[in-house]
C-alpha positions in Angstrom: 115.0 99.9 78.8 111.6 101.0 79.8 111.4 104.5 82.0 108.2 104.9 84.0 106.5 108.1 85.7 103.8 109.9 86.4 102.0 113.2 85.7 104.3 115.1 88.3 107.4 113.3 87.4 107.4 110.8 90.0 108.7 107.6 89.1 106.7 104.4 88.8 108.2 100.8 90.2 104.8 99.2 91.3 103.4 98.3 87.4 103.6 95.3 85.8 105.3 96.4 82.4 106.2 94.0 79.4 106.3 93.8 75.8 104.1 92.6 72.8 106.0 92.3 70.1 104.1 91.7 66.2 105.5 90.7 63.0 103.1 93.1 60.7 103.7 91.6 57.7 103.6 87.6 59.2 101.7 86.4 62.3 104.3 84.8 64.7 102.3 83.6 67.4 103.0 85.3 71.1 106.0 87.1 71.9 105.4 89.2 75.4 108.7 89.2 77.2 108.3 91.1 80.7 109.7 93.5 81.9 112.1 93.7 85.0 111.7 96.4 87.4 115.2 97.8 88.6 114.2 100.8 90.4 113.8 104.3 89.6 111.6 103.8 87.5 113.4 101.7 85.2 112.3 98.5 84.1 114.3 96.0 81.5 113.1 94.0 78.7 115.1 91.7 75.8 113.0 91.4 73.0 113.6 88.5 70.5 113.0 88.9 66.8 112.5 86.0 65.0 112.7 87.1 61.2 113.9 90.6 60.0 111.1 93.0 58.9 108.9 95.0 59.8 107.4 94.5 63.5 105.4 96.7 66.0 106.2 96.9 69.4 103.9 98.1 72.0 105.1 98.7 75.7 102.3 97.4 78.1 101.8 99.2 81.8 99.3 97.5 83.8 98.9 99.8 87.2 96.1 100.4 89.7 93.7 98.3 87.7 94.6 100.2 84.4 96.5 99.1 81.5 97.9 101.7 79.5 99.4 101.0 76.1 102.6 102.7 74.2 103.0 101.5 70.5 106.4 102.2 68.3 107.1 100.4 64.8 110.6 99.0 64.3 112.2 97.6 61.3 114.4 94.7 62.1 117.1 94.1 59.8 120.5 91.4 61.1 122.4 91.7 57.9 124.5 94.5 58.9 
């Protein structure tokens, strides 16, 4: 779940939003799922990993001729 808004708070539901998801330790090709808007802001996305590890995940905004970039890292581990 991806939350959206701008300087004063307001929300955004006009972007195009989605993922890119990266394997940092092995290349795996493209993995950008998009991002659903559902309103108030909100926008939904299912990543897939395909290998536990570490991965980076950056949220992607394009808006208004901008693209604006968010980048977390994640460890991804299915053992548990």
């Amino acid at each position: 779940i991806i939350t959206l808004s701008d300087a004063q708070g307001q929300f955004i539901d006009d972007a195009e939003v989605y993922l890119d998801l990266e394997m940092t330790e092995h290349p795996m090709g493209t993995n950008k799922p998009i991002a659903s808007p559902q309103g108030a802001g909100i926008y939904d996305a299912e990543a897939v990993y395909t290998m536990n590890g570490p991965w980076t995940v950056a949220v992607v905004v394009e808006r208004d001729g901008q693209t604006y970039r968010a980048t977390f890292d994640a460890v991804v581990d299915d053992t548990n």
